[in-house]
C-alpha positions in Angstrom: 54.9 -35.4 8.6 51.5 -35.5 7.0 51.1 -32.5 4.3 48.1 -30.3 5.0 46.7 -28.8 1.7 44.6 -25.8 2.5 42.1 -25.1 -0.7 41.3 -21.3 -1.0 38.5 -22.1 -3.3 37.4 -20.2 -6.4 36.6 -16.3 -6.0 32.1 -17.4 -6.6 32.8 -20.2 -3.7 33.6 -18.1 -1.1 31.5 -15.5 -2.1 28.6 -18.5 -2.0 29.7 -19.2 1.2 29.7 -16.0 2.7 26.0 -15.0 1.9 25.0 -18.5 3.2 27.2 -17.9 6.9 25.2 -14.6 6.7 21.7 -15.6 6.0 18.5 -14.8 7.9 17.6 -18.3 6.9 20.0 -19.8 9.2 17.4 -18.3 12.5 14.4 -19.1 10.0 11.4 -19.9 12.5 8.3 -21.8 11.3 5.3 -19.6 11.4 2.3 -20.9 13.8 -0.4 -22.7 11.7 -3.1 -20.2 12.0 -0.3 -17.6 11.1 -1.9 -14.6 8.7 0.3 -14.8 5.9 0.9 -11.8 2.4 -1.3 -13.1 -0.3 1.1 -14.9 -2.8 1.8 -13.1 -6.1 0.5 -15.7 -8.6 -2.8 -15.7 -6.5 -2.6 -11.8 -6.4 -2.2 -11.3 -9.8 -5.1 -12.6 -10.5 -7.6 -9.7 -9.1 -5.2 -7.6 -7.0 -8.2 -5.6 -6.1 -9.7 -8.6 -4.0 -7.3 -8.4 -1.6 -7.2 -4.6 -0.7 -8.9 -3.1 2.0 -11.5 0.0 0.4 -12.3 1.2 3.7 -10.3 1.0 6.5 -6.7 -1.1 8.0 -6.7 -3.9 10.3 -3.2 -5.0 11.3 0.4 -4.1 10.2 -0.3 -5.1 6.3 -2.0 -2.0 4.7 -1.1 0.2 8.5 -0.4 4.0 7.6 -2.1 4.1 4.0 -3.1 7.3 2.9 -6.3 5.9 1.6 -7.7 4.6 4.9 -6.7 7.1 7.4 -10.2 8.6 7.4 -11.2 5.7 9.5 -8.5 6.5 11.9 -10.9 8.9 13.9 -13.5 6.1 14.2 -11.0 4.1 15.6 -10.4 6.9 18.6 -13.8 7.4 18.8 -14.5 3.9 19.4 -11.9 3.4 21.8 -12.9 6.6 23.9 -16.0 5.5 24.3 -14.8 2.4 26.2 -12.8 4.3 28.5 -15.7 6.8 29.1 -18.4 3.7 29.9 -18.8 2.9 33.3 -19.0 -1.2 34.2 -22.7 -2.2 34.7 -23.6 -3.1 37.9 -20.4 -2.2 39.8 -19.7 0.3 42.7 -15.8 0.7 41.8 -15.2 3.0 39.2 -11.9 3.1 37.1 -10.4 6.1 35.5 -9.5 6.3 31.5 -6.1 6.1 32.1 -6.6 3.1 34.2 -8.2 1.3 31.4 -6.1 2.1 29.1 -3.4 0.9 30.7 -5.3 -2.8 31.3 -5.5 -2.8 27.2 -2.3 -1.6 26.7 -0.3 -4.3 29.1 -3.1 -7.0 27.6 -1.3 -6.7 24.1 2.4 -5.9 25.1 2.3 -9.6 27.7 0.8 -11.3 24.0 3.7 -8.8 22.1 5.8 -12.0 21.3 3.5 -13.9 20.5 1.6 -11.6 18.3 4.3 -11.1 16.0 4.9 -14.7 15.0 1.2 -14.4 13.7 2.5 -12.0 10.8 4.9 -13.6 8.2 6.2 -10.2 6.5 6.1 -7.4 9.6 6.4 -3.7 8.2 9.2 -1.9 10.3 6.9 -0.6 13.3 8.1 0.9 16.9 6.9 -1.9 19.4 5.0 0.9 20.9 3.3 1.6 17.5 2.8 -2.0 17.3 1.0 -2.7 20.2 -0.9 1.0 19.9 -2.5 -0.4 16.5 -3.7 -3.6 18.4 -5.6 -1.8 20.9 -7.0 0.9 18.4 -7.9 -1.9 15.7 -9.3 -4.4 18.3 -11.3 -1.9 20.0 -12.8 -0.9 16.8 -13.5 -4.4 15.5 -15.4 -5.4 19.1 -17.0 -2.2 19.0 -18.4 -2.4 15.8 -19.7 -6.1 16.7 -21.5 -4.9 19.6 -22.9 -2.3 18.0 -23.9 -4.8 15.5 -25.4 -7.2 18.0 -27.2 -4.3 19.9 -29.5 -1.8 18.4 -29.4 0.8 21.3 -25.3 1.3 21.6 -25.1 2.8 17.8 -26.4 6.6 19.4 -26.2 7.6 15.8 -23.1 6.6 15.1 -22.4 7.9 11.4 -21.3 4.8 10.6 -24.6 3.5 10.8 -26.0 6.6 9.1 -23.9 6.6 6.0 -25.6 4.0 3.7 -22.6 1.7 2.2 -20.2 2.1 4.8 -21.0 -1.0 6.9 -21.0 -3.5 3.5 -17.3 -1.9 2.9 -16.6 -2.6 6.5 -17.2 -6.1 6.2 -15.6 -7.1 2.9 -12.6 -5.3 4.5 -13.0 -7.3 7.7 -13.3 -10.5 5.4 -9.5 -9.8 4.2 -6.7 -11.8 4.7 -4.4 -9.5 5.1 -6.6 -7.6 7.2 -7.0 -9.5 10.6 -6.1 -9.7 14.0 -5.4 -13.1 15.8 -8.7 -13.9 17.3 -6.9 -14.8 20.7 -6.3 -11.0 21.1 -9.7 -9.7 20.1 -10.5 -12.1 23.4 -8.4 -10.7 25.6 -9.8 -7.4 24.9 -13.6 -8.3 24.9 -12.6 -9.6 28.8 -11.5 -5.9 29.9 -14.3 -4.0 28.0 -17.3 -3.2 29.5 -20.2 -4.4 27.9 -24.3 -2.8 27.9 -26.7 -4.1 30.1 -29.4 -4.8 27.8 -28.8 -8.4 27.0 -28.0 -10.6 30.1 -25.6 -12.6 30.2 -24.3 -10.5 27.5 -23.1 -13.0 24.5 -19.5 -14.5 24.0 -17.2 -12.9 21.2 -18.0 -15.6 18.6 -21.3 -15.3 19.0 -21.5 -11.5 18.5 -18.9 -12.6 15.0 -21.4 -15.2 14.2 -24.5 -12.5 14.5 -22.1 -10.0 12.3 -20.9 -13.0 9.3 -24.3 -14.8 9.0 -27.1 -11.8 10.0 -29.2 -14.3 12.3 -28.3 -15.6 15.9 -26.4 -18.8 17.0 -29.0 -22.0 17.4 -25.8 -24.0 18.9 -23.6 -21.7 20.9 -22.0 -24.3 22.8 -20.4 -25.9 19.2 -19.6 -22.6 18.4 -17.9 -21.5 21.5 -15.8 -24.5 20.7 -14.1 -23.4 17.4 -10.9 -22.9 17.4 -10.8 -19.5 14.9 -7.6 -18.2 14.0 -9.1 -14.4 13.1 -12.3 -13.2 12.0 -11.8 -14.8 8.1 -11.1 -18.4 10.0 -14.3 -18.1 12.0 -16.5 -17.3 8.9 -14.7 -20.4 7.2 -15.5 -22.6 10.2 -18.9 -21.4 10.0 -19.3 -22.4 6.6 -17.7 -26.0 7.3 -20.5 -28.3 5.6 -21.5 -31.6 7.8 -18.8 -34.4 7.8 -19.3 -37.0 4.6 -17.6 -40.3 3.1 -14.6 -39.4 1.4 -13.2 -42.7 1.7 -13.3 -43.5 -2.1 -10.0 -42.9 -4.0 -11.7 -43.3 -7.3 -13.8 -39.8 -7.4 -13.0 -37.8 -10.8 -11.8 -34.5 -11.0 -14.5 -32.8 -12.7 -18.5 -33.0 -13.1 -21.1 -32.0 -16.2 -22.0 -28.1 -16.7 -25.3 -27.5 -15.6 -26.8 -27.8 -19.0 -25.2 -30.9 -19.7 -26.7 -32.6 -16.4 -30.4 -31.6 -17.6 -29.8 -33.1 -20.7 -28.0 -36.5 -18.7 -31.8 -36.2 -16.7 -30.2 -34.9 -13.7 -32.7 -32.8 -12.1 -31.3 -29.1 -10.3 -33.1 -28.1 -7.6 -32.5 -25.3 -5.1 -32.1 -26.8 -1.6 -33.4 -24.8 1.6 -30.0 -24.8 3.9 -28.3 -22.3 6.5 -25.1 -23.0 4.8 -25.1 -22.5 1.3 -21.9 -25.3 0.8 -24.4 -27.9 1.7 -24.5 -29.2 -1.9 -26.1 -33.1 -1.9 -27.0 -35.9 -5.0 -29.5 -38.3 -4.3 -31.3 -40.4 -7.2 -31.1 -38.6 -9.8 -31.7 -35.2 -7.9 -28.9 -32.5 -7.3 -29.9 -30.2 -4.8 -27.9 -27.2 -4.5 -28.6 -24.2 -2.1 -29.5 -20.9 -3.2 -26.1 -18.5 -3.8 -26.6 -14.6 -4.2 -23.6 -13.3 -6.2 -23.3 -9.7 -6.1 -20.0 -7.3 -5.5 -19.4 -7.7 -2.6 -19.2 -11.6 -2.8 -16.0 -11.5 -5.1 -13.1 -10.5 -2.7 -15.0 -12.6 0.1 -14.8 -15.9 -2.0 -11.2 -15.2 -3.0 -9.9 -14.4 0.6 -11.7 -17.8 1.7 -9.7 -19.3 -1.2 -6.4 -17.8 -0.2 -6.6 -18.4 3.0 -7.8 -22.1 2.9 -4.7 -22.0 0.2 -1.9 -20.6 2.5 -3.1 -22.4 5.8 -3.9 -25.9 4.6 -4.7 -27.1 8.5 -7.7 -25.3 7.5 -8.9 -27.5 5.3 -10.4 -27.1 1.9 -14.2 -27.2 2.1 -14.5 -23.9 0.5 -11.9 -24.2 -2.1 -13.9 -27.5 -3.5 -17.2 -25.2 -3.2 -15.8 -22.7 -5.4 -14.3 -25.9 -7.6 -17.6 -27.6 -7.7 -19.5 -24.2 -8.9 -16.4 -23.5 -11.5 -17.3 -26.7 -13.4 -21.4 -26.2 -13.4 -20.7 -22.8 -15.1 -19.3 -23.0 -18.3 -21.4 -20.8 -20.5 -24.3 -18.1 -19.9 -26.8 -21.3 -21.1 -25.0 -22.7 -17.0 -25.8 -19.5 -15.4 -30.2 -19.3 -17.3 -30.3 -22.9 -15.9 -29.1 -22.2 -12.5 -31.1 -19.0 -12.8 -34.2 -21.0 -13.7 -33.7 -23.4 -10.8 -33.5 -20.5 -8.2 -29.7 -22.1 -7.1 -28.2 -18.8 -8.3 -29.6 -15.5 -7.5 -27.3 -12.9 -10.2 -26.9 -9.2 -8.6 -23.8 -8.6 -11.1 -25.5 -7.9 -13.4 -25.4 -9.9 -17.3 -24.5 -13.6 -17.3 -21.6 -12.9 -18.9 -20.4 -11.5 -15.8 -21.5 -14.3 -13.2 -19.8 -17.1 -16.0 -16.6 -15.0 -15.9 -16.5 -14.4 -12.5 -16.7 -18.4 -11.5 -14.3 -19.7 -13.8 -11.6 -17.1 -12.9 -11.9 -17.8 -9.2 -10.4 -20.8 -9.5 -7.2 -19.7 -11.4 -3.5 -20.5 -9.8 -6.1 -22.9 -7.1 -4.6 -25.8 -6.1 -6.8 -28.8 -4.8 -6.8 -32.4 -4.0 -9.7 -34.0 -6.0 -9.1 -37.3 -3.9 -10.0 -35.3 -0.5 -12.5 -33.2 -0.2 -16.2 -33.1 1.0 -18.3 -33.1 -2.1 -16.1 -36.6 -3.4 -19.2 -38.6 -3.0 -21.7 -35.9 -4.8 -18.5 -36.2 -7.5 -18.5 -39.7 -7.8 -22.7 -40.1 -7.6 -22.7 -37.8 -11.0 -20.1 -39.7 -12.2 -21.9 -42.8 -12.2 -25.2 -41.7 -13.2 -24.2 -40.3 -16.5 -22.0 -43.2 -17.1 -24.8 -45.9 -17.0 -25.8 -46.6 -20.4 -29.7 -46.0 -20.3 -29.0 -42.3 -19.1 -26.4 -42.0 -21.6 -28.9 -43.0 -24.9 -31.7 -41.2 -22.8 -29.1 -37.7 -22.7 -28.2 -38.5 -27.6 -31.7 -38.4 -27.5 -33.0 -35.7 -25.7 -29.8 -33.2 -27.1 -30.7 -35.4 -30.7 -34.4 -35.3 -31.2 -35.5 -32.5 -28.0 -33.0 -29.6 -28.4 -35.9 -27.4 -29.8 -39.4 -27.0 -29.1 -39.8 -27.6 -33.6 -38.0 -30.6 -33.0 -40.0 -32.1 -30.1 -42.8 -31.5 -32.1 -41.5 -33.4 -34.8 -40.5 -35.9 -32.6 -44.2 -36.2 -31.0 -46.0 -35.7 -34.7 -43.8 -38.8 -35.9 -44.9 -40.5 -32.7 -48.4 -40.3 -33.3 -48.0 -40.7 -36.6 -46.4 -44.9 -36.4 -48.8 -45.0 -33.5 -51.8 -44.2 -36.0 -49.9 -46.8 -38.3 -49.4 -49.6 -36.0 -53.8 -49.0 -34.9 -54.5 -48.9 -38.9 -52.9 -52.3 -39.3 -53.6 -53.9 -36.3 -57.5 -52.8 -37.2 -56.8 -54.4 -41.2 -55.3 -57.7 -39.8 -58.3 -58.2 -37.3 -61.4 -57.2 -40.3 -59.3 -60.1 -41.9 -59.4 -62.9 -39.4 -63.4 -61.2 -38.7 -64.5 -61.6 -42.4 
């Protein structure tokens, strides 16, 4: 008969083995790719600031905090006018409750589904839950509406208190502060919306109007984006136009912006919609104009975060705000940019613009093989590496630094010419005589 040996194992083994039988991670479920994730700590600590609504909640995130309540009553008030409109151009007439119910049972059938969105949920009642959906989806379409169409704001104190709406949309620019976009849909179906404009415009084009301040010129491309939430839609916005990036050479960094002018590379400010349409051609880098002011600080770092916890996304505003990081090295960067019209400073000093770009990129991970401005990178590249631009870039920084030392320069010129004339003139009244 075969002896069994049964091995009881050490005291820290079982123990091991215990919490791992026990673990969550054993039902672990992979999030859905557009999911809206907590900011991670080592981006966080970096401005914690950025990523904190000022103003007012949107989601189960920063739900309940003291701070924001006041917006609370906005929320109600936005919701009850809704149920107090009465559907253009229809005879049948539906009671508050009645409506209510629609946008209630709209969320609670997308319950499920809603949650997977959310990679840390606060404990919340599903009836809380789906109660915060309707009043923060309400308020977000209402606002946009609002935005959209002059007559519906009735003097709406929102509109009336002067830096409300810019704190509105830095908080509605958060990641952490977002509903799925697919929910925001199913509540613009079962709103009613104002007669004035016929056919009244979709829900992305009534974002787009709110992100970018001007109206749509192709609806039907963006109709077709696929947005994950409000951020995602202003990301997909910015999305520059498709480019080469089939080179596996390009190198990982480019020349400040002082450094260029002295390689001969001229700046210019480029007229574009989008200011990530950044191009290089012959000698000529044309960048479009970008107004920094407060509000643009948490905007560019939830773009980053975002782009850095959903990679799907892609990574066209992460290499904008890698490409800018590496022109600015120094307040000289910031004049030069300044000079050329491609930066437009509402911070204040320079000190403030230069430390504002080279932090953003901090705990930023990229792939400098992969992104859209590789060929602008690699164009540099080879421009200041050809010899004639490189002698051309000594002697300029050598001989043309300062306006005495261009003069020097021109005065020594003129000088051997005067020389080369006097001899050429004494060699010639030889061969005459």
């Amino acid at each position: 008969m075969q002896e069994v040996k049964i091995h009881l194992g050490s005291t820290l083994a079982r123990s091991m083995l215990s919490d791992l039988q026990n673990s969550s991670s054993n039902s672990y479920s992979k999030p859905v790719p557009g999911h809206i994730p907590r900011i991670p700590p080592n981006i966080r600590n970096i401005d914690s600031s950025a990523y904190e609504p000022k103003v007012i909640s949107i989601g189960p995130y920063h739900h309940g905090k003291s701070s924001l309540q006041s917006m609370e009553d906005h929320k109600k008030r936005y919701l009850r006018e809704f149920l107090t409109r009465k559907p253009e151009n229809s005879n049948i007439t539906y009671g508050e409750l009645e409506k209510l119910d629609s946008l209630i049972n709209s969320v609670r059938k997308s319950e499920e589904e809603l949650l997977t969105w959310y990679s840390q949920l606060p404990n919340i009642e599903s009836d809380d839950f789906i109660k915060m959906v309707v009043f923060d989806g309400c308020f977000i379409l209402g606002l946009l509406i609002k935005i959209r169409v002059r007559s519906e704001r009735g003097g709406d104190p929102i509109f009336e208190v002067g830096n409300l709406l810019p704190l509105l949309r830095g908080d509605l620019l958060l990641l952490e502060n977002q509903l799925p976009f697919f929910i925001l849909e199913k509540l613009y179906e079962l709103i009613p919306k104002p007669n004035s404009i016929q056919p009244f415009p979709t829900l992305k084009e009534i974002a787009f109007a709110y992100l970018t301040m001007k109206l749509s010129t192709d609806p039907v491309t963006l109709n077709n984006l696929e947005a994950y939430h409000l951020l995602h839609l202003y990301d997909l916005i910015l999305l520059p136009k498709a480019r080469d990036q089939s080179n596996q050479n390009t190198p990982s960094t480019v020349p400040s912006a002082t450094k260029l002018k002295e390689a001969g590379i001229k700046l210019l400010a480029k007229k574009a919609d989008n200011f990530l349409e950044v191009s290089y051609v012959e000698g000529k880098l044309q960048i479009p104009c970008l107004e920094i002011k407060d509000v643009t600080i948490p905007i560019f770092r939830n773009l980053i975060a975002f782009e850095q916890c959903c990679p799907i996304a892609g990574n066209h505003f992460t290499a904008y705000t890698r490409f800018m990081d590496l022109m600015v090295n120094s307040t000289e960067d910031v004049e030069a940019l300044q000079e050329s019209r491609i930066i437009e400073n509402k911070l204040g000093s320079e000190d403030e613009v230069v430390k504002f770009l080279n932090q953003i990129f901090t705990e930023v991970i990229i792939d400098h093989q992969n992104h859209y401005l590789t060929p602008v990178f690699r164009d540099i590249d080879a421009y200041c590496a050809t010899r004639w631009h490189r002698h051309r870039a000594k002697f300029r920084q050598d001989y043309c630094s300062s306006p005495w030392a261009g003069i020097s320069v021109f005065a020594a010129t003129v000088l051997l010419l005067l020389t080369l004339l006097q001899t050429i003139y004494t060699v010639m009244s030889y061969y005459n005589s």
